[in-house]
N, C-alpha and C positions, 0 to 999 in steps of 0.2 A: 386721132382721126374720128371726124364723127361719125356715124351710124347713117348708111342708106335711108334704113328705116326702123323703128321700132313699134314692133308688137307687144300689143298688153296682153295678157290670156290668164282667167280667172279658174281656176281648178278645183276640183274635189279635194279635202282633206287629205284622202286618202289613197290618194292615184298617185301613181309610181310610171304612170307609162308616156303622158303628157307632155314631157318634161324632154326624155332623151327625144323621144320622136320627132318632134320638131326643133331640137336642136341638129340630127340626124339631116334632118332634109332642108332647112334652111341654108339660103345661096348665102357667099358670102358677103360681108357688110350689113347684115340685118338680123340686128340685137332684139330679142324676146325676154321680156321678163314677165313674169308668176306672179300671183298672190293666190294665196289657199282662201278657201272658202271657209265657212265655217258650219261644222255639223254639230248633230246632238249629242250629248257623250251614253255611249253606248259598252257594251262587252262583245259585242258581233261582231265579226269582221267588216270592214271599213268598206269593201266590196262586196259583203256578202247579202244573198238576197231578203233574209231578213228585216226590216228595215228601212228595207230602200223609197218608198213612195215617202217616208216623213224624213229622212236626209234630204230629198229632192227639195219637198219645203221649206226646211232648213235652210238649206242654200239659196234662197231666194228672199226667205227670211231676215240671214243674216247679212247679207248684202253690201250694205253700206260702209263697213269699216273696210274690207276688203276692196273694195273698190274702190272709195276714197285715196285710199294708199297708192296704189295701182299708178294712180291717176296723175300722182306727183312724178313719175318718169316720162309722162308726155307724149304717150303712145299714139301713134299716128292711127291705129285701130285697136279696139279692145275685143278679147274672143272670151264670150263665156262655152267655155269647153266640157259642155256635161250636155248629150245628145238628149239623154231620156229628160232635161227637163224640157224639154219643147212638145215630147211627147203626154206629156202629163197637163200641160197647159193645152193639148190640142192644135191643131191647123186652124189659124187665122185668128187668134188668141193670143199672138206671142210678141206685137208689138208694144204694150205696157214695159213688158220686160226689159226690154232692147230701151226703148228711150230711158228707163230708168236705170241703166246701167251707163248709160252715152251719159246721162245726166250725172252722175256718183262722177265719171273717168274721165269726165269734159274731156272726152274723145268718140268719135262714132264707136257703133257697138254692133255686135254679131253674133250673132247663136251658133251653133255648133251645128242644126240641123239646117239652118236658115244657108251654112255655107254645103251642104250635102247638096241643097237643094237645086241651089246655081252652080254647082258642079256637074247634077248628071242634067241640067237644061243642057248645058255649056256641052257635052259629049253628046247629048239629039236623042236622050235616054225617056223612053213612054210606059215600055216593060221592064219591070224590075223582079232582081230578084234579091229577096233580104234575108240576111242572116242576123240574129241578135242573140245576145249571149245572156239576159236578163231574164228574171223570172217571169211565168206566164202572165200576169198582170201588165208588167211594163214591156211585155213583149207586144202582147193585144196592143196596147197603146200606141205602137209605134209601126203595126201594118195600119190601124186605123187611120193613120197620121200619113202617112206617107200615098194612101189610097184617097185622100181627101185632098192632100196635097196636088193628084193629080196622077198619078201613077197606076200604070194597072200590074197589080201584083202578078204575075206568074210564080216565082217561085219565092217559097220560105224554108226555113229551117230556123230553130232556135238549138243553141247549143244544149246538151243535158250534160248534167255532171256536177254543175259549175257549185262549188262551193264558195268561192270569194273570184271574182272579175280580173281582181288586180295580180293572181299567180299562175294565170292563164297564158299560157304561151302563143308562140307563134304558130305551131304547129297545129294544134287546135283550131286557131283562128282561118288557118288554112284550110281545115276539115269543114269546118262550118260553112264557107264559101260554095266548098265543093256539092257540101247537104244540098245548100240552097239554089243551088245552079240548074237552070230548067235551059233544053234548046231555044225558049220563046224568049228567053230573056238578054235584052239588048246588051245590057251591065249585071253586076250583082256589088252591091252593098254590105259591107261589113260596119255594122253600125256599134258602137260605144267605144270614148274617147279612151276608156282605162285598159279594152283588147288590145294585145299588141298586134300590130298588124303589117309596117310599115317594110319588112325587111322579107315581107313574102309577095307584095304585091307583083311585083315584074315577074314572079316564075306562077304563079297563080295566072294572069293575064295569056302568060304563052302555053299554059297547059289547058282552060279554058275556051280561048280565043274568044275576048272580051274586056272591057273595062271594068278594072275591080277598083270602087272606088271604097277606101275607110273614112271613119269620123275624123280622124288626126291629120290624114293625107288633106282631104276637103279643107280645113280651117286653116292649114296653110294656105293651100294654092288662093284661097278667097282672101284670104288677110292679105299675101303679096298682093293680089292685084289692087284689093282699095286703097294699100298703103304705094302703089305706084308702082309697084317692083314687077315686072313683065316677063322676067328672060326664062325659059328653059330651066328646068332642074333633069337632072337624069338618074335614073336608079328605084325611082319610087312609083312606077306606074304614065300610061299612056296619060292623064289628067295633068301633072306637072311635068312631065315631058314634053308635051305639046302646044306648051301655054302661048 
């Protein structure tokens, strides 16, 4: 039987969280396939903060072959699924990117922030409050981004601790929320595609009282809908529960 729909979704090397998470939440009939990106070879951990702004390049860098390939499964949408590179390219910067990946996947194309974004329109979201789990650099980068975007930041937090992204748990990512959680704040944001996130959202939202929206939830619920896929998902938060 063929596939409702298929999503393309381009990943970090080194990301382990990706992968189940939207296998996790996808309705059934709608087939996702992967390609890794390609990084610098390094000895630092593949999440670790070390690093990180010239992997980002990398990844943008390396591009073409992975996308290329991608492209031969016929994805109805392609997701580049790495948040901080939107933040590193800035707010109103990031459409080269996106055509040049539609263009590689001869299929439309999507950022990872770009689908954050039309998710908290989508929920009527103005104050935000953001949690990132990245180093202070790529942190700045992405209140900057997201305030430019149009948002007025009430609350932040950045995770401390973190030695590598990708061994980061759920529980954590929970705590991070909680950091960042202010009363002004309509929603709260848990931003990068490699936190896991997905399996705390619904008890986070009722101990909050609010939409917790992550990077991985977002690039679904926006992929189903460009790829035409409308219905209800349940378990993963008020964003694709309500769709």
């Amino acid at each position: 039987m063929s596939p409702r729909a298929r999503i393309g979704v381009l990943v970090p090397p080194g990301n382990p969280t990706v992968e189940p998470e939207l296998y996790r939440m996808a309705p059934s009939g709608v087939s996702i396939h992967f390609a890794r990106l390609q990084g610098p070879p390094s000895d630092e951990p593949a999440g670790g903060a070390s690093g990180m702004e010239e992997r980002t390049r990398a990844y943008r860098e390396g591009l073409d072959g992975p996308a290329q390939a991608l492209g031969e499964v016929r994805p109805a949408i392609v997701v580049l699924a790495h948040t901080a590179s939107s933040y590193a390219l800035g707010w109103g910067h990031e459409q080269p990117l996106v055509d040049r990946v539609a263009s590689l996947c001869r299929a439309p194309a999507l950022l990872a922030a770009q689908a954050v974004r039309a998710a908290l329109q989508h929920l009527g979201v103005t104050r935000l409050a953001l949690g990132t789990p990245y180093p202070e650099s790529i942190s700045r980068q992405g209140h900057a981004y997201w305030e430019a975007a149009g948002f007025q930041l009430v609350g932040y937090h950045r995770l401390a601790g973190v030695v590598n992204i990708y061994d980061e748990s759920e529980e954590r990512a929970a705590e991070l929320a909680r950091q960042a959680d202010t009363p002004e704040a309509q929603a709260v944001l848990i931003s990068g595609t490699g936190l896991p996130t997905v399996g705390v959202l619904e008890r986070l939202e009722r101990e909050l009282g609010k939409p917790v929206v992550s990077s991985n939830q977002a690039c679904l619920w926006r992929a189903l809908r460009l790829a035409g896929v409308g219905e209800p998902v349940t378990g993963f938060g008020r964003l694709l529960r309500e769709a």
